[in-house]
Chimera marker file (.cmm) of the C-alpha trace (Angstrom):
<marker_set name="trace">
<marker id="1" x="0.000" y="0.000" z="0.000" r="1" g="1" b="0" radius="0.5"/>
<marker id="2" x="1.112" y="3.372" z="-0.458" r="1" g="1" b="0" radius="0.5"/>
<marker id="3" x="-0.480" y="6.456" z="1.143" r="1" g="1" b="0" radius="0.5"/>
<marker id="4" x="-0.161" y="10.262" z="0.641" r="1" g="1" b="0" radius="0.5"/>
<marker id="5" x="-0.296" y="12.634" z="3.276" r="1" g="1" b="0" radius="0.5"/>
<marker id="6" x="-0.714" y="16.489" z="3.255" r="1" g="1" b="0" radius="0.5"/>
<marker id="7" x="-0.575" y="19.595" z="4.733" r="1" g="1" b="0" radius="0.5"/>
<marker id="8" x="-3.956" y="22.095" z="5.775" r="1" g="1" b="0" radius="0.5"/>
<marker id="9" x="-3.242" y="23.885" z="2.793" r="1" g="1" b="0" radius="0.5"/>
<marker id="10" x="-3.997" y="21.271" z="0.362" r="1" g="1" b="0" radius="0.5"/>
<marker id="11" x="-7.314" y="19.898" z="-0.691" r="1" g="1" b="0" radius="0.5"/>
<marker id="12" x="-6.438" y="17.753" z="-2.968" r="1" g="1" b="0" radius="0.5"/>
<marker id="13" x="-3.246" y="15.162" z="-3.227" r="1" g="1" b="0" radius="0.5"/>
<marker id="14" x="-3.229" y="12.672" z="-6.069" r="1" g="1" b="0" radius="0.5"/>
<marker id="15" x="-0.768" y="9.014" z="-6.231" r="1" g="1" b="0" radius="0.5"/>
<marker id="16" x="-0.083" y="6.865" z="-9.276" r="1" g="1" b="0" radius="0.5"/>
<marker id="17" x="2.104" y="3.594" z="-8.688" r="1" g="1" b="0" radius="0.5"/>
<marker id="18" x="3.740" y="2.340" z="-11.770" r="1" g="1" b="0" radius="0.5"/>
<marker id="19" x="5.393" y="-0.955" z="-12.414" r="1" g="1" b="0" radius="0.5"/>
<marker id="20" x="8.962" y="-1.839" z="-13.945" r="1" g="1" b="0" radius="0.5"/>
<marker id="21" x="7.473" y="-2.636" z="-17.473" r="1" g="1" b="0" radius="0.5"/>
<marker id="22" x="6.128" y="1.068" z="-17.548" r="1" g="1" b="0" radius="0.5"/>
<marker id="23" x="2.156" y="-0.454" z="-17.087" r="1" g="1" b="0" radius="0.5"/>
<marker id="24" x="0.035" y="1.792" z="-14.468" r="1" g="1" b="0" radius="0.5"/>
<marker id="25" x="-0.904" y="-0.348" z="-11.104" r="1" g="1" b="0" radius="0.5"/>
<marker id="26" x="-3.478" y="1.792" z="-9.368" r="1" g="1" b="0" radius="0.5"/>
<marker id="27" x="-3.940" y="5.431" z="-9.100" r="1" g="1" b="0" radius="0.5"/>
<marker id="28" x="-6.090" y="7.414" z="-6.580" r="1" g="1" b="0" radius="0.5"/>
<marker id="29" x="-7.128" y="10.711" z="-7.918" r="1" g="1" b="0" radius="0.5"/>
<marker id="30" x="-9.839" y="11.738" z="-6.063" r="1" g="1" b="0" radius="0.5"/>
<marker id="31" x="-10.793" y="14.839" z="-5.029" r="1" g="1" b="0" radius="0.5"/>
<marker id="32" x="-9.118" y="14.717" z="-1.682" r="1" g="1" b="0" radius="0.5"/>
<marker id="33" x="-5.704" y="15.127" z="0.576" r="1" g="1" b="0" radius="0.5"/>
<marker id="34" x="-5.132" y="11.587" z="1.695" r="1" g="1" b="0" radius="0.5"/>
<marker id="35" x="-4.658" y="9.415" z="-1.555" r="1" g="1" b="0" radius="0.5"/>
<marker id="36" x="-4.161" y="5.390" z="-1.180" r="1" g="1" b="0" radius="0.5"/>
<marker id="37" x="-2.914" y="2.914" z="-3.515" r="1" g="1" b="0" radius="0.5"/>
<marker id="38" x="-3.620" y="-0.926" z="-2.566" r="1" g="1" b="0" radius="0.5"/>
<marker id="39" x="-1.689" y="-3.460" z="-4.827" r="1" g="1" b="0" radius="0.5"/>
<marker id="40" x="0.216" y="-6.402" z="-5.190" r="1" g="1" b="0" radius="0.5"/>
<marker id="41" x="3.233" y="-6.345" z="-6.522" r="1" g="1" b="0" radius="0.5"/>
<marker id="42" x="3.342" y="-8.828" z="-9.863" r="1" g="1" b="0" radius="0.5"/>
<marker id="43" x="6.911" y="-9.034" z="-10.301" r="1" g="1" b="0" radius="0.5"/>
<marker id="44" x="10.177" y="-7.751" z="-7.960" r="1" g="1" b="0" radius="0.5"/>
<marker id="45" x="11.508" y="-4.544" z="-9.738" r="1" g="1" b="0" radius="0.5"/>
<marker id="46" x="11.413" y="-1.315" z="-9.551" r="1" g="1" b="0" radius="0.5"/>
<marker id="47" x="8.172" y="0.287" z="-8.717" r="1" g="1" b="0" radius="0.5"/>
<marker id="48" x="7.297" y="4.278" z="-9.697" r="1" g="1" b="0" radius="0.5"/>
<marker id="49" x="5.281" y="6.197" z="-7.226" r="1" g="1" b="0" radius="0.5"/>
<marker id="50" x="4.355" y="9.674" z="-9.146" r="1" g="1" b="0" radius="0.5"/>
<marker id="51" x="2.818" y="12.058" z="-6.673" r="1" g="1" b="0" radius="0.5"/>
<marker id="52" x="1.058" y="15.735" z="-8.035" r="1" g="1" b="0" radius="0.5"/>
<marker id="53" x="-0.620" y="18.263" z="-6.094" r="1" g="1" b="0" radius="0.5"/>
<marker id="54" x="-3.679" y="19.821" z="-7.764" r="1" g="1" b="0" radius="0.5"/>
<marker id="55" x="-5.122" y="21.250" z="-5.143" r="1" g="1" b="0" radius="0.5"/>
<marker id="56" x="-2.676" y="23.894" z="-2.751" r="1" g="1" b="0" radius="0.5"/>
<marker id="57" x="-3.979" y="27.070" z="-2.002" r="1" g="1" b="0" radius="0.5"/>
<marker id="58" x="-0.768" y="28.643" z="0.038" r="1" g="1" b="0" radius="0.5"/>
<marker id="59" x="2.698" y="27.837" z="-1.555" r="1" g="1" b="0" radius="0.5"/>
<marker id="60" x="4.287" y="25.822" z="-0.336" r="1" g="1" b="0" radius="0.5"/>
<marker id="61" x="2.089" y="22.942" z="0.456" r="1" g="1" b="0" radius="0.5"/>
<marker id="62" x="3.697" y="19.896" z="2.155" r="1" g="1" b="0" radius="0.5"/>
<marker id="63" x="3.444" y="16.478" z="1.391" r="1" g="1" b="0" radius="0.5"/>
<marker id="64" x="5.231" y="13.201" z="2.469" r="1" g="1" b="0" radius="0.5"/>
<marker id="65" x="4.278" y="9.735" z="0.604" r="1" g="1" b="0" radius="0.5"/>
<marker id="66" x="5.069" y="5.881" z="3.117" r="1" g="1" b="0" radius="0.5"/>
<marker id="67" x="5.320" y="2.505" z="1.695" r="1" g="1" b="0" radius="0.5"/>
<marker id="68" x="3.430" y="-0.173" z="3.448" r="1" g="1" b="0" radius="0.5"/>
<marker id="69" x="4.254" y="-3.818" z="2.910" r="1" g="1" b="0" radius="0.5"/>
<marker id="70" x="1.757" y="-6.452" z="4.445" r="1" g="1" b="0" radius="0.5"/>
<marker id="71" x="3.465" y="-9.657" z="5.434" r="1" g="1" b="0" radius="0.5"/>
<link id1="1" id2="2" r="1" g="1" b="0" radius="0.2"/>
<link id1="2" id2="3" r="1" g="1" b="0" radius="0.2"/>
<link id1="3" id2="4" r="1" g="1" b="0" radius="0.2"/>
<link id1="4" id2="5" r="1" g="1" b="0" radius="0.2"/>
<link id1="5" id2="6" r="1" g="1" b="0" radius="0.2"/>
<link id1="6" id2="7" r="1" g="1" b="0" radius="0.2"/>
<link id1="7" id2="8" r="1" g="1" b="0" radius="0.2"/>
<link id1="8" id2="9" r="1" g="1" b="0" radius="0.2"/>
<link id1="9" id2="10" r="1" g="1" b="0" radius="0.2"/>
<link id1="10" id2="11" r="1" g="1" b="0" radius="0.2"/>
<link id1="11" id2="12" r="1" g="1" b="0" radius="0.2"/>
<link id1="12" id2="13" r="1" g="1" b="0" radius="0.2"/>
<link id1="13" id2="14" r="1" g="1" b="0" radius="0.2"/>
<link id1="14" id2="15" r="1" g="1" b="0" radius="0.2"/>
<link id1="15" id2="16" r="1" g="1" b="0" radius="0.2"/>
<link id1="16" id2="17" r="1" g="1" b="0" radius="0.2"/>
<link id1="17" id2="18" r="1" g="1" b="0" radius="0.2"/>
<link id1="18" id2="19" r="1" g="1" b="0" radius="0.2"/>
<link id1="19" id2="20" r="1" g="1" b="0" radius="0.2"/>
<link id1="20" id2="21" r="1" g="1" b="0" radius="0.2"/>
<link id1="21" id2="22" r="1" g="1" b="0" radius="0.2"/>
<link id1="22" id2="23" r="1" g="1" b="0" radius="0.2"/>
<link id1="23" id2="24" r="1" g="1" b="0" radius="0.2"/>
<link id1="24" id2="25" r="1" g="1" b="0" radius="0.2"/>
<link id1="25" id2="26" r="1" g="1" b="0" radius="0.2"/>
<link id1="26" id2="27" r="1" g="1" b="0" radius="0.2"/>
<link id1="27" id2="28" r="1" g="1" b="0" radius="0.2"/>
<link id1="28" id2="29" r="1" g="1" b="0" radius="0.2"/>
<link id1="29" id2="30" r="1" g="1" b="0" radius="0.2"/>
<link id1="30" id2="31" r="1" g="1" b="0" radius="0.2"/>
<link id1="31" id2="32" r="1" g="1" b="0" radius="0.2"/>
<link id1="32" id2="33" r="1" g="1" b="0" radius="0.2"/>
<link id1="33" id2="34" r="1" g="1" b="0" radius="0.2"/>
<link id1="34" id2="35" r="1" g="1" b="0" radius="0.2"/>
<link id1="35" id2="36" r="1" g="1" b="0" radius="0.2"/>
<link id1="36" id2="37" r="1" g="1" b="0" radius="0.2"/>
<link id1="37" id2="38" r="1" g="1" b="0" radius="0.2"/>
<link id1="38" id2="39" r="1" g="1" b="0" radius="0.2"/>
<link id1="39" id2="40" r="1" g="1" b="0" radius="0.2"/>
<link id1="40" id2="41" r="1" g="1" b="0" radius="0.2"/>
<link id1="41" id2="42" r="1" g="1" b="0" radius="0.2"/>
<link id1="42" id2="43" r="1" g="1" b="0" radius="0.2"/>
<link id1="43" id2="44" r="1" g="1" b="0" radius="0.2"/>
<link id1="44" id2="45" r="1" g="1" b="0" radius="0.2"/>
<link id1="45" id2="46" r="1" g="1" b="0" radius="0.2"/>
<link id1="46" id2="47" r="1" g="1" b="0" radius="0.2"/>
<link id1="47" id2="48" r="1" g="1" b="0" radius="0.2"/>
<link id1="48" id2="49" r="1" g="1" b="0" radius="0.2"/>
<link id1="49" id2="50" r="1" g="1" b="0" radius="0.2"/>
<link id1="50" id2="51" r="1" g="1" b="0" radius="0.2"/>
<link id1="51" id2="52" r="1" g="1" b="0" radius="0.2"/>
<link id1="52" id2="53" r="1" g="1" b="0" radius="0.2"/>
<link id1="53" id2="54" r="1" g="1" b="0" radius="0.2"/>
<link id1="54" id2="55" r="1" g="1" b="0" radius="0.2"/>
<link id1="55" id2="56" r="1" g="1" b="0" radius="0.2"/>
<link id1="56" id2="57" r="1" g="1" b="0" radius="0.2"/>
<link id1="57" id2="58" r="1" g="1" b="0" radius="0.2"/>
<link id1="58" id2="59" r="1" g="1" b="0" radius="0.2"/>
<link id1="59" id2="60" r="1" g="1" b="0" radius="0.2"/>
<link id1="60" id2="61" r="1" g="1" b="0" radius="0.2"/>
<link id1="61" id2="62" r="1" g="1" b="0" radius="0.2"/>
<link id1="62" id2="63" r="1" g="1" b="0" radius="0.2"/>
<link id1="63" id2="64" r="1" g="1" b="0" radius="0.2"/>
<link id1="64" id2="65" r="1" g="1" b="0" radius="0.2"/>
<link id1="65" id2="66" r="1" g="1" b="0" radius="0.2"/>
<link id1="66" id2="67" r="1" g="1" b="0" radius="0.2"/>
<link id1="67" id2="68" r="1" g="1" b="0" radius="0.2"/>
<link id1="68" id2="69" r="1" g="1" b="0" radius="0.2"/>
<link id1="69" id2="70" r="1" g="1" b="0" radius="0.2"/>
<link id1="70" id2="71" r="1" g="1" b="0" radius="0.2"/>
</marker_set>
């Protein structure tokens, strides 16, 4: 799982995860400051996380992204 966090000043804070080949995984682009991306990983690699910030209305807006691995 990975999650997005925010700051008060942003209402909206949008996750993609991408796989090695390039193919998308999941996305959360909702209209709100706490994205979450559930997946299983198909193959070991390297995995893309692209975070964007649509919605900050006092620069600058801070914003941390954690990995979560389920055992």
């Amino acid at each position: 799982m990975v999650a997005g966090f925010c700051d008060q000043d942003c209402s909206d804070f949008d996750l993609a995860v991408g796989a090695p080949d390039g193919s998308s995984i999941g996305q959360d682009v909702l209209e709100d400051d706490a994205p979450i991306v559930n997946f299983q990983a198909p193959a070991s690699g390297v995995y893309t996380i692209v975070a964007s910030m649509p919605g900050c209305s006092i620069a600058p807006c801070l914003a941390a992204v954690r990995v979560y691995r389920l055992r």
